[in-house]
DOZAVEX-848027 format. One record per residue (C-alpha): residue in three letters; x, y, z. Coordinates in steps of 0.02 Angstrom, whole numbers, padded with zeros to 5 digits. Each point is the difference from the previous one (the first is absolute). Layout:
ALA:X:Y:Z
...
END
This chain:
UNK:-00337:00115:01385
UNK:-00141:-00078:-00102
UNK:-00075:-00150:00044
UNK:-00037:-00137:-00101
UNK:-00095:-00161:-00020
UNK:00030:-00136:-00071
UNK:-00141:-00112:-00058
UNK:-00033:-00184:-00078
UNK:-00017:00106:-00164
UNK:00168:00099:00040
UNK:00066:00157:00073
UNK:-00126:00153:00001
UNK:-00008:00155:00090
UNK:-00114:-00007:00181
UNK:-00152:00087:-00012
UNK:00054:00190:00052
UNK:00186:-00034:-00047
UNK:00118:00156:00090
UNK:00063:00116:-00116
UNK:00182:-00024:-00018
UNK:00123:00174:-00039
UNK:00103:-00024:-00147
UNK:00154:00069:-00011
UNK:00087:-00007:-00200
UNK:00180:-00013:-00057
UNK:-00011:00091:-00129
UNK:-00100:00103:-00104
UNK:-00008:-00084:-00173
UNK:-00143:-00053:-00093
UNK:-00009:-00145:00074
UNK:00000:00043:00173
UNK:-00097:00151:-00032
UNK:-00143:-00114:-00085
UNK:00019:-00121:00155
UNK:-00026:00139:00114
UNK:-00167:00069:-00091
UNK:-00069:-00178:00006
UNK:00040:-00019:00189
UNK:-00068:00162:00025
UNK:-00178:-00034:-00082
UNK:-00028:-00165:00090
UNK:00017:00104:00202
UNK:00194:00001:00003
UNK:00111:00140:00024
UNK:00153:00061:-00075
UNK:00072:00084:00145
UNK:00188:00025:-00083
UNK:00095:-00029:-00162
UNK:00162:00043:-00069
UNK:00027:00090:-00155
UNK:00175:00073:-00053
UNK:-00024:00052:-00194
UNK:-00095:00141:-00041
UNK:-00117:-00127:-00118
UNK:-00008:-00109:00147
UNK:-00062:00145:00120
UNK:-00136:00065:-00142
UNK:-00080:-00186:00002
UNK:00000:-00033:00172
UNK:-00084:00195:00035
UNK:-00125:-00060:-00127
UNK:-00058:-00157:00050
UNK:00033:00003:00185
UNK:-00045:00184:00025
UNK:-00013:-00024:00196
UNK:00156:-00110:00019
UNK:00176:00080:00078
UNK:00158:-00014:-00112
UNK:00123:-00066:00119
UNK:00185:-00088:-00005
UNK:-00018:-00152:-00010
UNK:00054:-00062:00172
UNK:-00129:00128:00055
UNK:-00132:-00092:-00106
UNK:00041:-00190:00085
UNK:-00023:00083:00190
UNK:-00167:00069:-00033
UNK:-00094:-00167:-00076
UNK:-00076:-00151:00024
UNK:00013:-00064:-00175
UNK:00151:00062:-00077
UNK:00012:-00003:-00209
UNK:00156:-00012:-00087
UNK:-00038:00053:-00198
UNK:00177:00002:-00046
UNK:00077:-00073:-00140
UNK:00079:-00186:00013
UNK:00169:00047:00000
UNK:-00013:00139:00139
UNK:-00108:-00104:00103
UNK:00161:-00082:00085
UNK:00079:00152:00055
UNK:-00170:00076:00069
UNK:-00019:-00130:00102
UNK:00158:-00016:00059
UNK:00002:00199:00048
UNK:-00169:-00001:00088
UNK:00061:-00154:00115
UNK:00146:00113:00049
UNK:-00091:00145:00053
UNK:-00105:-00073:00126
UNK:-00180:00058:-00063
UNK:-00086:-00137:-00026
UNK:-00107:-00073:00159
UNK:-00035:-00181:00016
UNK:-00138:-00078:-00067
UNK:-00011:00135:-00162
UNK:-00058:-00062:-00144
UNK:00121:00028:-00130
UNK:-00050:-00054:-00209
UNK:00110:00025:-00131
UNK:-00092:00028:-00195
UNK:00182:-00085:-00071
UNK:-00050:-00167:-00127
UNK:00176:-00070:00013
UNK:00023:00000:00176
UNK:-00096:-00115:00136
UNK:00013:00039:00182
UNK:00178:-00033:00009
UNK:00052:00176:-00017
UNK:-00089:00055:00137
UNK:00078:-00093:00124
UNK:00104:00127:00071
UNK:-00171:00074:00050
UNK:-00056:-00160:00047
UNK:00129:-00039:00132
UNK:-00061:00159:00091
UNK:-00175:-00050:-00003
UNK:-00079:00064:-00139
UNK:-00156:-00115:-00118
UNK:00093:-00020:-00148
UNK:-00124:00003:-00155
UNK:00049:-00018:-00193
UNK:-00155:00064:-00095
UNK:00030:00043:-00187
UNK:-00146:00071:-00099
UNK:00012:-00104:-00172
UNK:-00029:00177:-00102
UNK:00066:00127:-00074
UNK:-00001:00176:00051
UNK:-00025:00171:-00091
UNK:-00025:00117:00144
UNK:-00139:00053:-00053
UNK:-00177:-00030:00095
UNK:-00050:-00165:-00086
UNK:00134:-00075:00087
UNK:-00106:-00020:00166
UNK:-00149:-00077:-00097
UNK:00110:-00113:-00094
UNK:00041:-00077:00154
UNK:-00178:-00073:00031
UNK:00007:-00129:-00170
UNK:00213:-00026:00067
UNK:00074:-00141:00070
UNK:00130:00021:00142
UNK:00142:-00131:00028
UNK:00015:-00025:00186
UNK:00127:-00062:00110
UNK:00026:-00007:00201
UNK:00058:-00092:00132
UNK:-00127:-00102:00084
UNK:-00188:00004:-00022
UNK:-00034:00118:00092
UNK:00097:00108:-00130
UNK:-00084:-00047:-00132
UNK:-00172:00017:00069
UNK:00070:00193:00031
UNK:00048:00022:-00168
UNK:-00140:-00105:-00094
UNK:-00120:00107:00097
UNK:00073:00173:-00060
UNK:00017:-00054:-00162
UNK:-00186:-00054:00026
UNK:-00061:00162:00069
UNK:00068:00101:-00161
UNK:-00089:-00126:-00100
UNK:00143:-00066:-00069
UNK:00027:-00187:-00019
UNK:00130:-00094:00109
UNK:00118:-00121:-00064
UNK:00128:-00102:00109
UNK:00175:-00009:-00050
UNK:00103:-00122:00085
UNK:00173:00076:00056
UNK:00109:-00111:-00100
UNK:-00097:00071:-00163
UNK:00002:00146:00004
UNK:00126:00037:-00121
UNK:-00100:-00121:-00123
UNK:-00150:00087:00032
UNK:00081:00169:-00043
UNK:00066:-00086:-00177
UNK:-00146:-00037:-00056
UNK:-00061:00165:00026
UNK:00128:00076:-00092
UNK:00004:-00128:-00132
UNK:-00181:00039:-00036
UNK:-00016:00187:00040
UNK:00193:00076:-00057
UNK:00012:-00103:-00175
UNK:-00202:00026:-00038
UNK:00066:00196:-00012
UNK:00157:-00037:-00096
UNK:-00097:-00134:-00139
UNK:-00133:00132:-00030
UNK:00135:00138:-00038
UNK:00084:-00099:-00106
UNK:-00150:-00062:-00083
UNK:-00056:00193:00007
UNK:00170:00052:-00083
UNK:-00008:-00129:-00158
UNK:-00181:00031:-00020
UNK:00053:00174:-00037
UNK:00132:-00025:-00123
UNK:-00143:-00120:-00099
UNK:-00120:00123:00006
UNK:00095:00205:-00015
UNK:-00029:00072:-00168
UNK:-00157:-00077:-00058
UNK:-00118:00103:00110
UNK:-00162:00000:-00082
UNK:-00063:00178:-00031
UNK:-00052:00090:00157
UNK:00079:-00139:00110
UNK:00129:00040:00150
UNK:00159:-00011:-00050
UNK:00104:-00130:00067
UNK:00129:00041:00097
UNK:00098:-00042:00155
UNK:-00125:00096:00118
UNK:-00093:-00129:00099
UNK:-00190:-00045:00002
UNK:00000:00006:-00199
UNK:-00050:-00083:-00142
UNK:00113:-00170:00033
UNK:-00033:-00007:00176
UNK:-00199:00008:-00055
UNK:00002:-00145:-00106
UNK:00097:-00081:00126
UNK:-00109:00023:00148
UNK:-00146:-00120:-00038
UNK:00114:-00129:-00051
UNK:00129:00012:00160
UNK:-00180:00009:00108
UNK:-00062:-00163:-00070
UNK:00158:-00079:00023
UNK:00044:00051:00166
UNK:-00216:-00078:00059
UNK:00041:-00132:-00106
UNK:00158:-00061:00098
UNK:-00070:00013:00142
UNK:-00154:-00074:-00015
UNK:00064:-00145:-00101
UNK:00180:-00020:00019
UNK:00118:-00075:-00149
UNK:-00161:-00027:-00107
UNK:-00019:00197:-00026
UNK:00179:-00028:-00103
UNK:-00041:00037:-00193
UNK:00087:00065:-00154
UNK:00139:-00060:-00106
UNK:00081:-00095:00157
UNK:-00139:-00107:00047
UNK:-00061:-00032:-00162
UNK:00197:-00063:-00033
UNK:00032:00131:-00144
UNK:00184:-00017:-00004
UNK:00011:00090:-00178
UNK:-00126:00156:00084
UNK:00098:00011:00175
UNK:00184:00004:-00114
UNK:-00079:00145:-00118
UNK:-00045:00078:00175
UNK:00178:-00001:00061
UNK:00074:00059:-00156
UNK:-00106:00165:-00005
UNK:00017:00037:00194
UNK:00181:-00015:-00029
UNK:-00007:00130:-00127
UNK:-00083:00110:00106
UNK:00099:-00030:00163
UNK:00114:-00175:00034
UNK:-00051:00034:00183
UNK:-00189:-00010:-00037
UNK:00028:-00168:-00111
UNK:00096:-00068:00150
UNK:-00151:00002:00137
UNK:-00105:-00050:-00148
UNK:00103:-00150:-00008
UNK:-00001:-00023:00170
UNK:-00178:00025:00049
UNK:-00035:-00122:-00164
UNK:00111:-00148:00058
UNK:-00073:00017:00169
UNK:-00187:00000:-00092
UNK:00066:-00152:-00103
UNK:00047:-00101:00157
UNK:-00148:00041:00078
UNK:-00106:-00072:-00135
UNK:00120:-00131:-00048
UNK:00060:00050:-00174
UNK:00085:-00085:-00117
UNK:00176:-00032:-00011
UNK:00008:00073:-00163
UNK:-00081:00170:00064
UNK:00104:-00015:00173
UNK:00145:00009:-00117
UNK:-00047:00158:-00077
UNK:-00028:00055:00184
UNK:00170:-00032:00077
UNK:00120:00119:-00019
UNK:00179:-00065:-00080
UNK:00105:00162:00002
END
């Protein structure tokens, strides 16, 4: 088991910190990119479980040396055991690895899952185990970039007791990531927001992608790349800047990075922009609509313009 201090400026690893032996359930690209990181900072991936032939490829890639074993096999062999599964198998897992008997008091066991807290382990709990929720505030490609991502990435951690979270903030720590304590009871807010930002970011940019293309197909200026509905093109080029201003913008200042026909109170420019968007697809127009109003509350708009805004079907 590693030790761990815990100082006046918080938890940190003791000077010569044992090296713990990690044991992953399963072999995604999450745990896979967990494992690698563990791995360069003096831990060892001792086990994981992989079942699809993608899954097997990645983990004999990134954790060459590491045994692909069932995943009961996996919990008897470690200290720290990793479940990488997603949030609606993590349940069942748990509940199936408490049954067998293979994990030994006083394991650590983390789960990657945003939605859940430590709750769901407590089947593993009741038979002794360190129950840890760490969830890497990323997203993953499975490619190598993934580990160094994870040195500028916050983690949201949860535990038990202090002593838990001093364990967890210090392995987050040693990857270089950047703790972040999530109380229990918010976990499910915490995972929201996430998905708020993350999930609809992806969807507003291919709609804004997909109308962008309608405006500009068939006026390609000679020798220009046609635009079509392959990505990385022309539309998502003369979007890029502008989304990548926006996005520092917001965060850096908040509301006050709103502009354009919303917070200048344009009623008659944000109506002509729901009329053409609903020419091109009613579904578009309608999270136009909604991201507006939202905008327009935000920077408290006019009731004339909120009326534009609210939909009346």
């Amino acid at each position: 088991m590693t030790s761990f201090e815990i100082t006046r400026d918080g938890p940190c690893p003791d000077p010569a910190p044992a090296r713990l032996t990690v044991g992953i359930v399963s072999a995604g690209r999450v745990g896979t990119a967990l494992g690698a990181a563990l791995e360069r900072v003096g831990h060892v991936v001792v086990a994981c479980s992989a079942v699809s032939d993608a899954s097997v490829r990645r983990a004999t890639v990134r954790l060459p040396d590491t045994e692909i074993l069932p995943a009961a096999d996996v919990a008897a062999r470690c200290e720290l055991l990793i479940l990488a599964v997603p949030d609606d198998e993590l349940a069942a897992l748990v509940a199936g690895l408490a049954a067998t008997d293979s994990i030994r008091s006083g394991t650590l066991v983390a789960h990657t899952s945003g939605a859940n807290g430590i709750g769901v382990l407590a089947p593993l709990t009741a038979i002794g185990a360190v129950p840890l929720a760490i969830h890497p505030a990323m997203t993953f490609t499975g490619h190598d970039e993934d580990v160094t991502r994870m040195t500028s990435a916050c983690f949201g951690v949860t535990a038990a007791d202090e002593i838990g979270y001093a364990i967890a903030q210090a392995l987050v720590l040693e990857i270089g990531g950047e703790p972040v304590r999530v109380r229990e009871e918010v976990r499910p807010l915490y995972h929201a927001a996430l998905a708020h930002g993350s999930n609809h970011l992806v969807t507003l940019v291919v709609d804004a992608v997909a109308a962008l293309r309608v405006a500009l197909a068939g006026d390609e200026l000679l020798g220009q790349q046609v635009v079509d509905g392959d990505p990385n093109g022309v539309a998502e080029r003369v979007l890029a800047p502008l989304l990548s201003a926006a996005l520092d913008n917001a965060l850096r200042r908040g509301p006050s990075a709103l502009t354009g026909p919303v917070a200048r109170g344009d009623g008659a420019a944000v109506a002509a922009h729901l009329r053409v968007l609903d020419e091109v697809d009613p579904q578009i127009a309608a999270g136009y609509r909604a991201m507006s109003l939202r905008s327009a509350q935000l920077t408290g708009a006019s009731p004339a313009l909120l009326e534009i805004l609210e939909d009346h079907s």
